[in-house]
Rosetta silent file (secondary structure, phi, psi, omega in degrees, C-alpha in Angstrom):
SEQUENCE: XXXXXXXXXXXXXXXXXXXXXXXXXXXXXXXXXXXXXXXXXXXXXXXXXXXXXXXXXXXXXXXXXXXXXXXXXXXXXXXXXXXXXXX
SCORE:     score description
SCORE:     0.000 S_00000001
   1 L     0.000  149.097  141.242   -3.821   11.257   -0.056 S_00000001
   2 E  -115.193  171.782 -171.467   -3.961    7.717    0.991 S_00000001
   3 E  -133.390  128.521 -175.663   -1.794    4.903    0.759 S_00000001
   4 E  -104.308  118.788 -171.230   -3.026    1.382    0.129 S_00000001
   5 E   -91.129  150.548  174.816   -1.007   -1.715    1.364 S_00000001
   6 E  -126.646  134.678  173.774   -1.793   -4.576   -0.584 S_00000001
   7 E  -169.902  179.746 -173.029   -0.911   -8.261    0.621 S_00000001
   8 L  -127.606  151.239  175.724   -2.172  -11.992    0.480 S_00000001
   9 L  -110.102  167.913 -146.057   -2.598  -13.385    3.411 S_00000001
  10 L    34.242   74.619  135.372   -0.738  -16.609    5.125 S_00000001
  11 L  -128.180  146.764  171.095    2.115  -15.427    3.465 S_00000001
  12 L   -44.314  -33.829  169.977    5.391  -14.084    4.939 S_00000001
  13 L   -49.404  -25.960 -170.076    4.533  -11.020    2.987 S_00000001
  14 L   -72.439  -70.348 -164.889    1.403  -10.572    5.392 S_00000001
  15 H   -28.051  -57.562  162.887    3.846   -9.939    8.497 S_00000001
  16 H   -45.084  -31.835 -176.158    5.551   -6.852    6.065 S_00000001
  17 H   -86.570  -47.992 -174.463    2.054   -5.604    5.443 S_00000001
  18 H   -85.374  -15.798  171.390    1.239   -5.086    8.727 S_00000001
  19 H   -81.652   -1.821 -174.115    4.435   -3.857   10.180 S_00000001
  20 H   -94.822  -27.432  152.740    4.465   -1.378    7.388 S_00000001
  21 H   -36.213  -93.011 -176.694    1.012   -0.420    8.746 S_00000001
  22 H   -46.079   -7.936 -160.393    1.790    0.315   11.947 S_00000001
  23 H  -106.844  -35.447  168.445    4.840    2.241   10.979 S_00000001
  24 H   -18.945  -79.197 -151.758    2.616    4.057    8.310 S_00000001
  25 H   -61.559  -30.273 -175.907    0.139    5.230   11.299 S_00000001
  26 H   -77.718  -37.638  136.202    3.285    6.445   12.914 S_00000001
  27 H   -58.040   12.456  170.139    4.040    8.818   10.111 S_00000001
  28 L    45.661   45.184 -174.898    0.555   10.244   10.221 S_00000001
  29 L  -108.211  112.738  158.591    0.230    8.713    6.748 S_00000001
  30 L   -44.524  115.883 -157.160   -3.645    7.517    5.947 S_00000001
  31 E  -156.500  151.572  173.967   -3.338    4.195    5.265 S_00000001
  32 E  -134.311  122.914  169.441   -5.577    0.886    4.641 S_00000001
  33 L   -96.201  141.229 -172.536   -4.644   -2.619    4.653 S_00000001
  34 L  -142.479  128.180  165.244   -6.467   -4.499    2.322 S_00000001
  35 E   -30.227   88.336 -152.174   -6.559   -8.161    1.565 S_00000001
  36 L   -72.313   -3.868 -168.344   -5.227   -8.875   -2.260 S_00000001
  37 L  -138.183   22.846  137.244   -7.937  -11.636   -2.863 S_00000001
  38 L   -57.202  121.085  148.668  -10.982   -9.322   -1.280 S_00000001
  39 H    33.870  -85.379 -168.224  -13.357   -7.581   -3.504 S_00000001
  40 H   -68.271  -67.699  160.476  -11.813   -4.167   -2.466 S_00000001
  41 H   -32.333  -77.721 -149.992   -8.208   -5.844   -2.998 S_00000001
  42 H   -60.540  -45.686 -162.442   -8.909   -7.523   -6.345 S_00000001
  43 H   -78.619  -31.947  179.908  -10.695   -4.090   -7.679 S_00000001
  44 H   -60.056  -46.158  178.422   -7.811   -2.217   -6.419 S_00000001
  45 H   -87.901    2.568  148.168   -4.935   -4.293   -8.094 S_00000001
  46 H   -69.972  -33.816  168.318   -7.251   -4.058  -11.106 S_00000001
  47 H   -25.396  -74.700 -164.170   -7.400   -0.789  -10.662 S_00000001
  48 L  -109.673    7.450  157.136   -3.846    0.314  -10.817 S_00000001
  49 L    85.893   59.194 -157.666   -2.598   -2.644  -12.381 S_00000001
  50 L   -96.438  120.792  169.559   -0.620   -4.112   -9.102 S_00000001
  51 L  -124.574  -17.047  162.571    0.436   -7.355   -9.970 S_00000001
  52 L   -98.909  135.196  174.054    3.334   -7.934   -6.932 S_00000001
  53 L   -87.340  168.371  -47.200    2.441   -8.490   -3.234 S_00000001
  54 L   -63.717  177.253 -168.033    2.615   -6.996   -1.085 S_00000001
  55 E  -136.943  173.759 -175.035    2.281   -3.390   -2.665 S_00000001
  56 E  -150.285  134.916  175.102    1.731    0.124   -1.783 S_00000001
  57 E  -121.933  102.645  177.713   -0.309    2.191   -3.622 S_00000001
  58 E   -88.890  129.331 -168.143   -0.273    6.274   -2.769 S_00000001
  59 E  -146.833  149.028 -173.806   -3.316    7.900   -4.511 S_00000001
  60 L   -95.149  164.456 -159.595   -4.458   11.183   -4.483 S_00000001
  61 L   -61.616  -34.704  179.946   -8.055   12.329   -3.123 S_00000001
  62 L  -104.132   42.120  152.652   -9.428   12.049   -6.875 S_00000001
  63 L   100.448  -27.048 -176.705   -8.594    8.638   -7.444 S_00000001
  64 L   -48.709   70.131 -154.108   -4.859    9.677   -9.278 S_00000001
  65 L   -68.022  135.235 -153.403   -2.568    7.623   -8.128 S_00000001
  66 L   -90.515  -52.078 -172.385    0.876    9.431   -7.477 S_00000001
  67 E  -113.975  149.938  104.635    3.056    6.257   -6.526 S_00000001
  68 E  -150.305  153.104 -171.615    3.314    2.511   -6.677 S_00000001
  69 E   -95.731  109.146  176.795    5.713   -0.132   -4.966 S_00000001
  70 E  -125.653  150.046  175.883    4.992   -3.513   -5.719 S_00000001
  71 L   113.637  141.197  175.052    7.358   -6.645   -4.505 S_00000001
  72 L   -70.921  -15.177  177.558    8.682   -7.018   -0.853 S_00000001
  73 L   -78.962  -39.937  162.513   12.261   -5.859   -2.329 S_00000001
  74 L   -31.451  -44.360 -156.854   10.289   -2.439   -3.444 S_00000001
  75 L   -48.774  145.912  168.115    8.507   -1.462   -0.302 S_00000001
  76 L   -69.902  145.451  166.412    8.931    2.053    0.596 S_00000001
  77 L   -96.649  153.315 -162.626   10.088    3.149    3.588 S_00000001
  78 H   -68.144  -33.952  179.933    7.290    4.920    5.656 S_00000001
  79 H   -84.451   16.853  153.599    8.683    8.243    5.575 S_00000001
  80 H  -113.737   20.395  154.718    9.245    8.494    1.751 S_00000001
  81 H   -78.281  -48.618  178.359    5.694    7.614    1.877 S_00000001
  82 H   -65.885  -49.628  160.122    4.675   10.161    4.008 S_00000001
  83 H   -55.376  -50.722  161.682    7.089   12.911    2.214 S_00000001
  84 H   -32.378  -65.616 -144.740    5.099   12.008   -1.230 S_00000001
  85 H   -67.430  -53.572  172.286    1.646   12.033    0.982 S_00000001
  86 L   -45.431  -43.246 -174.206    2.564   15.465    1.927 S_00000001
  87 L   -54.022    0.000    0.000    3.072   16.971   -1.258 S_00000001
């Protein structure tokens, strides 16, 4: 499984993306930060229909996605990311 952070950047919301990153990595959680108004971002939140920043998406190897947290009041903490991720 990975887990996809979602976030816009120069927003306070960026700061949240990336500390949730680093805590991610710390949980041995796969994880990508990605840019909400990239390409890769935009196709993602089309994807799975993410419409709050930043977000977390947990997706399974074929594409399924198991979880997502969108809104900075939402965010997951990393290790009930990592408990899902396990699963």
């Amino acid at each position: 499984m990975i887990a996809y952070v979602l976030y816009n950047r120069n927003t306070p919301a960026e700061r949240t993306a990336a500390d949730l990153m680093k805590r991610l990595k710390t949980e041995q959680v796969e994880a990508e930060l990605l840019d909400a108004d990239s390409p890769r971002g935009i196709q993602m939140a089309e994807s799975y229909d993410v419409l709050g920043r930043p977000a977390v998406v947990l997706v399974k190897a074929d594409g399924t996605p198991l979880q997502i947290w969108q809104g900075e009041d939402s965010l997951p903490s990393p290790s009930d990311v990592a408990y899902l991720a396990r699963q």
